[in-house]
C-alpha positions as CSV (number, residue, x, y, z in Angstrom):
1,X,0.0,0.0,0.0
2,X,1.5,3.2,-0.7
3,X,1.8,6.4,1.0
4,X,-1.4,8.1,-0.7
5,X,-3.5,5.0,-0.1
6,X,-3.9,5.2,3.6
7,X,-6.2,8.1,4.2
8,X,-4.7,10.4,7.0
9,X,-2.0,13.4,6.4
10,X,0.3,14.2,8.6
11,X,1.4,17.8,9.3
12,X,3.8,19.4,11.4
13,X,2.5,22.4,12.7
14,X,4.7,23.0,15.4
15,X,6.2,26.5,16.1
16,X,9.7,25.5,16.9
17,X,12.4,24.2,15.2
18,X,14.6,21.1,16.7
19,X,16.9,24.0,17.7
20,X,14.5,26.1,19.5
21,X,13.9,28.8,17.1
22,X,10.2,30.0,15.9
23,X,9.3,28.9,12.2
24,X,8.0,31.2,9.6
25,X,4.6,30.6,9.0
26,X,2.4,32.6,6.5
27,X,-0.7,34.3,7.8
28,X,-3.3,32.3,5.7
29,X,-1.6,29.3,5.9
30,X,-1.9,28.8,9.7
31,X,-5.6,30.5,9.7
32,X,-6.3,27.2,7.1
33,X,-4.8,25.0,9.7
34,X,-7.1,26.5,12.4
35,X,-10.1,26.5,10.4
36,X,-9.6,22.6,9.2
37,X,-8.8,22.0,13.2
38,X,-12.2,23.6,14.1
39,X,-14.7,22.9,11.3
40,X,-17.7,25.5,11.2
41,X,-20.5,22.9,13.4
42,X,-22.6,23.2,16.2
43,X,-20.6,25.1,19.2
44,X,-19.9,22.1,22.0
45,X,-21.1,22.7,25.4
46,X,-19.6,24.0,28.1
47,X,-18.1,21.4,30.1
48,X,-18.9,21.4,34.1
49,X,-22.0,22.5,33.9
50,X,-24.6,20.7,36.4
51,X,-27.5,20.7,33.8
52,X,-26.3,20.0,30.5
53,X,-28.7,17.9,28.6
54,X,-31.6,19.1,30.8
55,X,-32.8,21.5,28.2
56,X,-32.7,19.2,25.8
57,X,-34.9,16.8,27.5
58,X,-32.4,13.4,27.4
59,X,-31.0,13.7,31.1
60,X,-32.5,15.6,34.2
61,X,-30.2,18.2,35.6
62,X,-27.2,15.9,37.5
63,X,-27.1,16.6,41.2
64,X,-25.2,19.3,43.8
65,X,-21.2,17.1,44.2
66,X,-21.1,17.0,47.9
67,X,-20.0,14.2,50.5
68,X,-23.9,13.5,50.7
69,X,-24.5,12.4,47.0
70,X,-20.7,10.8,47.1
71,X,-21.7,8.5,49.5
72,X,-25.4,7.8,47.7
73,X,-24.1,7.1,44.6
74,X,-21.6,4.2,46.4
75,X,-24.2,2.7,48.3
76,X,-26.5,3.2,45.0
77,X,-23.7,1.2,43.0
78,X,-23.2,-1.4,46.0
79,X,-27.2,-2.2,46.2
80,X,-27.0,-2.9,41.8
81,X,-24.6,-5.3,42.7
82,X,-26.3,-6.9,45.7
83,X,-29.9,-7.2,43.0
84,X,-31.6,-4.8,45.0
85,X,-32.0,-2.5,41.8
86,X,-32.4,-3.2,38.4
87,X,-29.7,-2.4,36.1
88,X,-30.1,0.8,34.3
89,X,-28.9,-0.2,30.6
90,X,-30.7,-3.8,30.8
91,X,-33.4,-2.8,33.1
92,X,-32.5,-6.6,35.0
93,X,-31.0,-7.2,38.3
94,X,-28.5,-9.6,38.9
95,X,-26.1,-10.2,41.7
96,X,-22.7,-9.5,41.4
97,X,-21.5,-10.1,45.3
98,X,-17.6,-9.8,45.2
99,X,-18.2,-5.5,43.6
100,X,-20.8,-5.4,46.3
101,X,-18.4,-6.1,49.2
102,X,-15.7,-4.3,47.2
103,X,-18.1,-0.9,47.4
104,X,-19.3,-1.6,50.9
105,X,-15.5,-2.0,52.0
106,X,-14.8,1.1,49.9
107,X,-17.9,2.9,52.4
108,X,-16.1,1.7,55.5
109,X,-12.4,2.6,54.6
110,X,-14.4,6.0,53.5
111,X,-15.8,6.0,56.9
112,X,-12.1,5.5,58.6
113,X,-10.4,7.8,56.7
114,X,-12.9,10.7,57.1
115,X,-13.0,10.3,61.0
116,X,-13.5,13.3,62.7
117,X,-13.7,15.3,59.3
118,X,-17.3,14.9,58.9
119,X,-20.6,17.0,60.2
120,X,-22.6,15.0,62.1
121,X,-25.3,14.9,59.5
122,X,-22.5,13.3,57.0
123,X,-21.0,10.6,59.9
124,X,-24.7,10.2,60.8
125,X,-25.5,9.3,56.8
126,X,-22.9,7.1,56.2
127,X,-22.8,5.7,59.2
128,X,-26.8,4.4,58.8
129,X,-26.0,3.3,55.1
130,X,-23.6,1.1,56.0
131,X,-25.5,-0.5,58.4
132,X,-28.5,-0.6,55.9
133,X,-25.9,-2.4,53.1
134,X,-24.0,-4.5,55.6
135,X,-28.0,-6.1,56.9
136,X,-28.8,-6.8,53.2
137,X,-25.1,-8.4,52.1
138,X,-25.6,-10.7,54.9
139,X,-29.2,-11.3,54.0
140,X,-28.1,-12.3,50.2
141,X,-24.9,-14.6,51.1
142,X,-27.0,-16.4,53.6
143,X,-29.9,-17.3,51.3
């Protein structure tokens, strides 16, 4: 296969020579480079933003980041893998028990290494989770 055959171009459009000094380029030349980098298209949204893709109507508005919603979305993930929730791509449950003790271990070494850091409505949240997933892990290994 030759060199024209394999559909991709390679440029060099760095700004320094192998010795340090700044090329020449021509003025229209590296505004064609920009404008093949960054075709004329829909603008791309802003990324960080809590509520992308709620306007469009595909995903409600994603939740404040806090300790709180850190420590749902664990035990969320922990009670997937225990079968207490269905699976939201196959809308099925099934048990997965090692990632559930995995996650519920991940909770307690949270818990230990947070110790003192915490409000007492965070200690108190974790605290009852962890109870709640460590009652319902048992509940599923002994059956």
């Amino acid at each position: 296969m030759s060199e024209e055959e394999k559909g991709f171009v390679i440029k060099d459009r760095r700004h320094f020579t192998q010795e340090g000094e700044v090329t020449e380029q021509k003025e229209e030349t590296a505004q064609t480079a920009r404008d093949s980098d960054h075709p004329q298209s829909e603008p791309e949204p802003e990324a960080g933003g809590a509520g992308q893709g709620a306007e469009s109507g595909d995903t409600p508005p994603l939740p404040e980041l806090n300790f709180s919603t850190f420590v749902f979305s664990l035990s969320t993930s922990a009670l997937l893998h225990l079968g207490e929730l269905p699976d939201p791509n196959t809308k099925q449950t099934c048990q997965n028990l090692p990632l559930a003790k995995q996650t519920i271990d991940l909770l307690v070494m949270l818990k230990e290494k947070t110790e003192g850091n915490l409000d007492e409505e965070e200690d108190k949240l974790l605290t009852n989770l962890l109870y709640e997933l460590r009652m319902k892990y048992v509940a599923v290994v002994n059956n």
